[in-house]
C-alpha positions as CSV (number, residue, x, y, z in Angstrom):
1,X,-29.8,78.4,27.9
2,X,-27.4,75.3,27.8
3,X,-23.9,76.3,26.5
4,X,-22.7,74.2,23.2
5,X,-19.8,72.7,25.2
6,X,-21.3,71.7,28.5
7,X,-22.6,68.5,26.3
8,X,-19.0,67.4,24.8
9,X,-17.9,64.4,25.2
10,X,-15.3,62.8,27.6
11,X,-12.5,63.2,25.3
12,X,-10.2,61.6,28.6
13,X,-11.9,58.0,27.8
14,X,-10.2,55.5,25.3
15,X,-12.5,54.5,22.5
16,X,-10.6,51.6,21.7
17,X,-10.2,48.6,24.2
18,X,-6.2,47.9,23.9
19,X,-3.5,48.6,21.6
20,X,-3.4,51.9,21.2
21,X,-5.8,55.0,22.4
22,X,-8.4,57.0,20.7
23,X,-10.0,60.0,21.8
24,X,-12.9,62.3,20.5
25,X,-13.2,65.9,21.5
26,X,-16.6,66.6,19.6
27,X,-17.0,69.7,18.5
28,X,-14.3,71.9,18.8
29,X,-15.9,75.5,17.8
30,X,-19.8,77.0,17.5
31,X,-21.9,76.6,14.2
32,X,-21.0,79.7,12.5
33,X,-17.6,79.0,12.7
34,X,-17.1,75.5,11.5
35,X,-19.2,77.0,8.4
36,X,-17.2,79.5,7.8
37,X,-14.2,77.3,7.7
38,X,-16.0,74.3,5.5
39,X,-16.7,76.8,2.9
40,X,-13.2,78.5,2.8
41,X,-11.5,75.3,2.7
42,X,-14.1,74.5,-0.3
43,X,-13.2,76.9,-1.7
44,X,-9.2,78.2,-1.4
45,X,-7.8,74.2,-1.3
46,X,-6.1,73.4,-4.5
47,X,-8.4,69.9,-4.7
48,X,-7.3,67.2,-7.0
49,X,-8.4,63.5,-7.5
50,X,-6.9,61.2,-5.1
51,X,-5.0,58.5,-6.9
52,X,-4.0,54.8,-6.3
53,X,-1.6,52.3,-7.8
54,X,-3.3,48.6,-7.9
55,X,-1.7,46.0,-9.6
56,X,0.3,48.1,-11.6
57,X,-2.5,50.1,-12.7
58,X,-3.7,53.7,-12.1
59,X,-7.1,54.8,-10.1
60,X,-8.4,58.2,-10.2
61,X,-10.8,58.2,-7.2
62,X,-14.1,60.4,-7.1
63,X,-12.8,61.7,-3.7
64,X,-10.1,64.6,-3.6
65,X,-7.2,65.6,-1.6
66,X,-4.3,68.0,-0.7
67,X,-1.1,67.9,1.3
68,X,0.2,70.8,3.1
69,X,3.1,70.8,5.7
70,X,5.8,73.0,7.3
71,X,8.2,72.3,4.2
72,X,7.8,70.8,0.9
73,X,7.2,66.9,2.1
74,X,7.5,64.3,-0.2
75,X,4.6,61.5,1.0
76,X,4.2,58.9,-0.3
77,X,0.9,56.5,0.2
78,X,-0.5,53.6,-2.3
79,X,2.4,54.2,-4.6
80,X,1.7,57.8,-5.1
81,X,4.3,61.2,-3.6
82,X,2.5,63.6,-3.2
83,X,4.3,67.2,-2.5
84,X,3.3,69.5,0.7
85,X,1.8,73.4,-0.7
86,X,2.6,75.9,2.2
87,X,0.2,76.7,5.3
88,X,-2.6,78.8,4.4
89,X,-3.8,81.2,6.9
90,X,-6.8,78.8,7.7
91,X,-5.1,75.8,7.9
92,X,-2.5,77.7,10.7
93,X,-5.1,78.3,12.3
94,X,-6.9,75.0,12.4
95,X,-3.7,73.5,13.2
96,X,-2.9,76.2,16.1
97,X,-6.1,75.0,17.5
98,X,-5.9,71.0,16.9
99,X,-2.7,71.5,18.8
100,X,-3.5,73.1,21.9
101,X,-6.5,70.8,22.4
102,X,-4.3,67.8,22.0
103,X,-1.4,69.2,23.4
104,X,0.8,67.5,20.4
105,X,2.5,69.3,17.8
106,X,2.2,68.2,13.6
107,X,4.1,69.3,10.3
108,X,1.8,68.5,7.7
109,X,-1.9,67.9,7.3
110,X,-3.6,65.7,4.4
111,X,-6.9,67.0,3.2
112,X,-9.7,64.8,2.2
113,X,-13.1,65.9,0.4
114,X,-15.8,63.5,-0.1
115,X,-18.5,64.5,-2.1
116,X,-21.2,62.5,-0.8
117,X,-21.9,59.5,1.1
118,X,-21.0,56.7,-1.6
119,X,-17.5,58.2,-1.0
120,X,-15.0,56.9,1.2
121,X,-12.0,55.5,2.4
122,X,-11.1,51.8,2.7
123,X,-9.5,50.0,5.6
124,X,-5.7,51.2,6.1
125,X,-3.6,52.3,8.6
126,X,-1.6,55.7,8.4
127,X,1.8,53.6,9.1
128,X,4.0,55.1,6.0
129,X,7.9,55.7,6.5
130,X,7.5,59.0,6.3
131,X,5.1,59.5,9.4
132,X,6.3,59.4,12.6
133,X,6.3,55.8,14.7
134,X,3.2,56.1,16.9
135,X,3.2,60.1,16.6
136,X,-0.1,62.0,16.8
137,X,-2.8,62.3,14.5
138,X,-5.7,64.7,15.0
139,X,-8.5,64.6,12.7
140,X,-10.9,67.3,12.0
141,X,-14.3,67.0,10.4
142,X,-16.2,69.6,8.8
143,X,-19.8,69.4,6.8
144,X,-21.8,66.0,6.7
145,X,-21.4,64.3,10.4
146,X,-20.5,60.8,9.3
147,X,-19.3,57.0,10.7
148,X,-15.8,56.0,11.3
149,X,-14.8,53.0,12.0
150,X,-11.6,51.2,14.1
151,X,-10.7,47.1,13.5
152,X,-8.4,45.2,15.3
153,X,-5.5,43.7,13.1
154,X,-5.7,40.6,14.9
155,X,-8.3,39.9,16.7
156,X,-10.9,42.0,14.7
157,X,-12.6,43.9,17.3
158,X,-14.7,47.0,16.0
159,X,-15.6,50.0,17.1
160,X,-17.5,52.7,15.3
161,X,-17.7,56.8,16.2
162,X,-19.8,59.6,14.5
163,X,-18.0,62.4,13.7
164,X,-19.5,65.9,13.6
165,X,-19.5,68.8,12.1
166,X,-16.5,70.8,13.5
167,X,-15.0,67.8,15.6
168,X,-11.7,66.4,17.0
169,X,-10.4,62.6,16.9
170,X,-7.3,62.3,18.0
171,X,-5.1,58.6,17.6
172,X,-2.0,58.1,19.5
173,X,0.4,55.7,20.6
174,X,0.3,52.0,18.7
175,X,-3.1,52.4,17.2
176,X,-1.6,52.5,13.6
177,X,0.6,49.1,14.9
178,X,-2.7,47.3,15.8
179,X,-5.8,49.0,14.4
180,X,-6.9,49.7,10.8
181,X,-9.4,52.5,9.9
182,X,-11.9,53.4,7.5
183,X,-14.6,55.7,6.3
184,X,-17.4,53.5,5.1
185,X,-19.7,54.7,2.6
186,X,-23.6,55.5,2.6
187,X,-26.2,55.9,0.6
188,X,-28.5,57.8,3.5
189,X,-25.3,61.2,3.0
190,X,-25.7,63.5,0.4
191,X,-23.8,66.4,1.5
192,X,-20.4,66.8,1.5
193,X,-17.4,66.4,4.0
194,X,-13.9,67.8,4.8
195,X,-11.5,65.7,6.9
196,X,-7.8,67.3,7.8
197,X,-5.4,64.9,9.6
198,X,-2.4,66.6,10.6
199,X,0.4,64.6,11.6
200,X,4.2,64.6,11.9
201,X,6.2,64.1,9.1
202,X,10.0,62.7,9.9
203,X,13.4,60.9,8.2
204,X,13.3,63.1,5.1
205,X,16.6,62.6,3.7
């Protein structure tokens, strides 16, 4: 019987073709136990509604989010701080893991539920004071396997990756410099996903 992890992927190979480096691990545990952790982190993460400032004006977004970190961060992203909870014994150990694979260490890991397909996240870079210049940042997907996409800043060169259920992306060195991200939305999802990105937090004063 084939084993699970005979079949990852080459997470030594650069997904991105300059500026920067992108690697997926694929799945990082069996079935049962990226289950187990999707429906804990359903249900013990305080969840609130991610919010945006636009042109001076408030937006409430379907999608929901959490911040956790080492110490009580302050982070602030599309005009909005946001104050770190402390580790809960899943997310230690999630970040234990995320850690040894990538052989980087983090702080602080923002949480992102989508419901369903229709909801995503728009192009950005993570590139806020706060974080780290060209630190780490190793994203974990759990529940609904879906696209992510990289574009270049300048030269708009794209490249799009499927993440699974239970998987490792990890971003290093300039890609926040050169590359934006996003997670596009689809009609053709109806089930729900969990991202965590953990990443380094630095220059609190």
């Amino acid at each position: 019987m084939p084993d699970l992890f005979s079949q990852l992927p080459d997470s030594s190979f650069n997904l991105l073709p300059f500026d920067g480096e992108v690697n997926y691990h694929g799945k990082l545990m069996q079935q049962a136990e990226a289950d187990s952790f999707f429906h804990g982190l359903m249900s013990d993460i305080p969840w609130e509604n991610d919010q945006h400032i636009i042109f001076g004006k408030r937006i409430v977004t379907k999608r929901k989010m959490a911040w956790f970190g080492d110490e009580a961060f302050a982070y602030t992203y599309s005009q909005v701080t946001r104050t770190a909870f402390p580790w809960t014994k899943a997310l230690k150990d999630l970040k234990s893991m995320v850690e040894k694979v990538s052989g980087e260490t983090y702080n602080s890991c923002l949480l992102n539920l989508y419901h369903v397909g229709e909801e995503g996240m728009g192009w950005h870079s993570d590139d806020e004071k706060e974080l780290k210049k060209d630190g780490a940042i190793a994203s974990l997907s759990f529940g609904a396997e879906r696209k992510f996409q990289f574009k270049h800043k300048k030269t708009g060169d794209q490249v799009d990756v499927f993440l699974e259920h239970g998987s490792m992306l990890l971003m290093k060195g300039t890609v926040q410099t050169h590359w934006l991200h996003r997670l596009p939305p689809t009609k053709k999802v109806l089930k729900p996903r969990i991202n965590l990105t953990f990443r380094t937090i630095v220059g609190i004063e």
